[in-house]
C-alpha positions in Angstrom: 238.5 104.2 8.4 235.1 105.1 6.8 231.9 102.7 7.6 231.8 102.1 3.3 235.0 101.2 3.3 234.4 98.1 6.3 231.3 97.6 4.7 232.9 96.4 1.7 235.7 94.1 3.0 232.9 92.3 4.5 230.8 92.1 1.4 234.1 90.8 -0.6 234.6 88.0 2.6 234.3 84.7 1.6 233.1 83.6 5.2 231.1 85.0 6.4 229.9 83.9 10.2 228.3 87.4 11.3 225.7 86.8 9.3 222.7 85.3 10.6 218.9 85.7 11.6 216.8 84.8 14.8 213.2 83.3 13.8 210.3 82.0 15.3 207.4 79.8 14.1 204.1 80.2 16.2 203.8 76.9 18.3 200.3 77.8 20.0 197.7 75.8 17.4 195.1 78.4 18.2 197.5 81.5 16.9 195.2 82.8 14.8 192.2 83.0 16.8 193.9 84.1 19.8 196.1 87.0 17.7 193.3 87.8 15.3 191.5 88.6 18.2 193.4 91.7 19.2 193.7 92.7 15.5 190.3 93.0 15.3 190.5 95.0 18.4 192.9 97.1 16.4 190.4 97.4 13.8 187.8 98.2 16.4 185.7 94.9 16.1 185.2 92.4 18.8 183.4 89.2 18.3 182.0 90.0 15.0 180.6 93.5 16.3 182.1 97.1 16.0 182.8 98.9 19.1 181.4 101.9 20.5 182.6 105.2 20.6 183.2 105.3 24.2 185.0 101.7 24.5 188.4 101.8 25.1 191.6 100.0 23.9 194.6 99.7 25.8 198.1 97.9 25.0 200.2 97.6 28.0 203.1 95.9 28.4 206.5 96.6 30.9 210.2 98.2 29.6 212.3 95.8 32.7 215.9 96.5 33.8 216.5 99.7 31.9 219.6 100.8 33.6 220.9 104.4 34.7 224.7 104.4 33.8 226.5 107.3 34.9 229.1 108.1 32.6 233.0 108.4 34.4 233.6 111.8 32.7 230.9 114.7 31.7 229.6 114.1 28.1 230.1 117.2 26.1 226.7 118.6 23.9 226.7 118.8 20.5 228.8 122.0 18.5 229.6 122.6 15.7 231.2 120.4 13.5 230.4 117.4 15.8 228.0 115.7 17.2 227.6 114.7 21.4 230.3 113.1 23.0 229.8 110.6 25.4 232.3 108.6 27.7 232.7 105.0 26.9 233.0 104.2 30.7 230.4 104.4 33.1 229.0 103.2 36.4 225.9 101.6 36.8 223.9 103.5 39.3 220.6 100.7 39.4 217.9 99.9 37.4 214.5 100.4 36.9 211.2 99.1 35.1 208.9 101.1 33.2 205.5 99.8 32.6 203.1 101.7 30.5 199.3 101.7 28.6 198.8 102.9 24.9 195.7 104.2 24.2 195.5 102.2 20.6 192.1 104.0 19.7 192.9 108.0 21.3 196.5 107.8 21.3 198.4 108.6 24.3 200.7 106.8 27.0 200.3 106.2 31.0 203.3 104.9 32.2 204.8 104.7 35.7 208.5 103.7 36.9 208.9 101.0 39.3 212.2 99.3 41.0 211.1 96.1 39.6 208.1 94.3 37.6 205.5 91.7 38.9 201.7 91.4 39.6 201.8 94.6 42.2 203.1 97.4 40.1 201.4 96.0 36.8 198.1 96.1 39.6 199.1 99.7 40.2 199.5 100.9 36.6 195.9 98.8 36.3 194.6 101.6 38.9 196.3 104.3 37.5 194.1 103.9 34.4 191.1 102.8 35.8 190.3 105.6 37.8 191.3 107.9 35.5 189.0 109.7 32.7 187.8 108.3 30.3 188.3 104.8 31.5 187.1 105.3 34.2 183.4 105.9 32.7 184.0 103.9 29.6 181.6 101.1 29.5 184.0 98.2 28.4 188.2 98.9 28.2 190.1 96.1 26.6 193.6 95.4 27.7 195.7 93.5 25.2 198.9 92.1 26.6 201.0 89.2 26.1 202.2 86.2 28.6 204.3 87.6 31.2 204.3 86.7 34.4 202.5 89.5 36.2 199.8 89.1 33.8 199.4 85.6 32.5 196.7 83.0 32.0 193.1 82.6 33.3 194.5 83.8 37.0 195.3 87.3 36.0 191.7 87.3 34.3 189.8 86.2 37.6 192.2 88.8 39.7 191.5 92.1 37.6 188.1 91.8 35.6 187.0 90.5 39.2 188.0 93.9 40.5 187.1 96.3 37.3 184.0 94.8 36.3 184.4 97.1 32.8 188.1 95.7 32.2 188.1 92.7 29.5 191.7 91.2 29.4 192.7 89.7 26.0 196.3 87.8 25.7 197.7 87.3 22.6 199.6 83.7 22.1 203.1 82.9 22.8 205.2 84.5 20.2 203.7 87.8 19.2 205.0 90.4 21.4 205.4 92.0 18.2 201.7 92.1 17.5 201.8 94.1 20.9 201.1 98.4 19.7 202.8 99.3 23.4 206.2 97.8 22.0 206.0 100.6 19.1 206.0 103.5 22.0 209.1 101.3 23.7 211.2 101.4 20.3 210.1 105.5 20.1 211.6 106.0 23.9 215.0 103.4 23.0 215.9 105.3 19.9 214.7 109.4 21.5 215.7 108.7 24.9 217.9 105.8 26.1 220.5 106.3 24.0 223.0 107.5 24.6 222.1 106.5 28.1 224.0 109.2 30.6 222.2 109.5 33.9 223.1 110.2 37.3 220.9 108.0 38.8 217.2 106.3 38.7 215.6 109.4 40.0 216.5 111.2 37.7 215.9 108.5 34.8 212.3 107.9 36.0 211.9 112.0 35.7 213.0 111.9 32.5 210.7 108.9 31.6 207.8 111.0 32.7 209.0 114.1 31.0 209.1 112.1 27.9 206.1 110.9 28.3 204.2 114.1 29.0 206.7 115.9 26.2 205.1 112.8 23.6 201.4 113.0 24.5 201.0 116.8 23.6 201.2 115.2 20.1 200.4 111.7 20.3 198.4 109.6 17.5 196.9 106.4 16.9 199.6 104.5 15.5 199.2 103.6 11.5 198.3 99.9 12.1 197.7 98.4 8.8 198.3 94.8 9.8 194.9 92.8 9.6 193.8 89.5 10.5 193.2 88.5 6.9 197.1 89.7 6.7 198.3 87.0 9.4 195.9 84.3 8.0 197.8 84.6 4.6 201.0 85.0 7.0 200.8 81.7 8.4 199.3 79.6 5.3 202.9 81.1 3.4 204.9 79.4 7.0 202.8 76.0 6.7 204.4 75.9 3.1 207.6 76.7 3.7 210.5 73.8 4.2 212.1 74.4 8.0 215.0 74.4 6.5 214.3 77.4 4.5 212.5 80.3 6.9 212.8 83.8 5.1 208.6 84.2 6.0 209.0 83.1 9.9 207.3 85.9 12.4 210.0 87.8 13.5 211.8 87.0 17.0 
């Protein structure tokens, strides 16, 4: 049965429960300041004054519990006439989390795998960029990341700008992972590389996390950010008209 043909005896439905959309309104009341913040960053301004060539801006962020399922029987490459066959059974061999930096202003990814998340490995993947050129000899590097636990509120500023006196951390508010430029690189590795997800085990999907990333940074860009501050203002001025009961112009969830 083709996909059209589905597609249409849904349309014709009269009911139609499947249909539905997940929204958020921003409930921090300094949303705009904190967020417009980081899209000045974006636009390579911070408090009112443009950057310098050698300051550095990093979006980092952590991929958790991305499984390794080994399929029950070998998938079969592609040939002609057909795409890949993968088994619909498969055993889950653990999981692992991925946390990564994304140059916004060069380009480029630093990840590293870990078993788990928390304040340790996000400390370590801190280091990892740190001490590496040019960060290391940059004279400011801004890290924009959002409210998770193993970087979260005015304790995670004291623990890391009090041991890289160049790092400046900047959170965005509740509610805008998606202003986050790291979570662009996390849909790029979902769509070219977890899925279909086939492997053995978390060896060998950490390797082939770090393949990808190497294989991706031999062509990497700035991503095309055209969202500005004076976009979200006019954003959020639309949501403070809009009736709750009607929320097409809500930030996406």
């Amino acid at each position: 049965m083709s996909a059209s043909t589905i597609g249409r005896w849904l349309a014709e439905d009269a009911i139609k429960p499947w249909q539905h959309r997940s929204w958020i309104f921003p409930r921090d009341p300094d949303f705009l300041e904190k967020a417009g913040r980081v899209l000045e960053l974006y636009e390579g301004r911070w408090e009112g004054k443009l950057l310098e060539p050698g300051e550095m801006v990093i979006s980092a962020d952590a991929k958790p519990s991305i499984q390794a399922r080994k399929r029950i029987h070998q998938s079969a490459p592609p040939a002609a006439g057909r795409g890949q066959l993968i088994e619909h059974e498969y055993e889950r061999m653990g999981a692992l989390c991925y946390l990564d930096a994304w140059d916004v202003r060069r380009g480029g990814v630093i990840g590293r795998s870990e078993r788990k998340g928390g304040i340790v490995p996000f400390d370590r993947l801190v280091r990892q960029v740190m001490t590496k050129e040019p960060y290391a000899s940059a004279p400011r590097v801004f890290w924009i990341v959002d409210n998770g636990s193993d970087h979260r509120g005015e304790a995670s500023i004291k623990r890391l700008q009090g041991r890289w006196p160049t790092l400046t951390l900047v959170h965005l508010p509740v509610h805008a992972s998606w202003l986050n430029q790291v979570e662009i690189y996390h849909s790029i590795i979902q769509r070219k590389l977890l899925e279909p997800n086939d492997f053995q085990s978390t060896a060998e999907l950490a390797h082939a996390l770090n393949d990808f990333e190497r294989h991706y940074n031999q062509a990497a860009q700035p991503f095309q950010w055209n969202f500005t501050h004076r976009n979200l203002a006019e954003l959020l001025d639309r949501l403070d008209q809009q009736p709750t009961r009607d929320p097409p112009l809500a930030l996406a969830a």
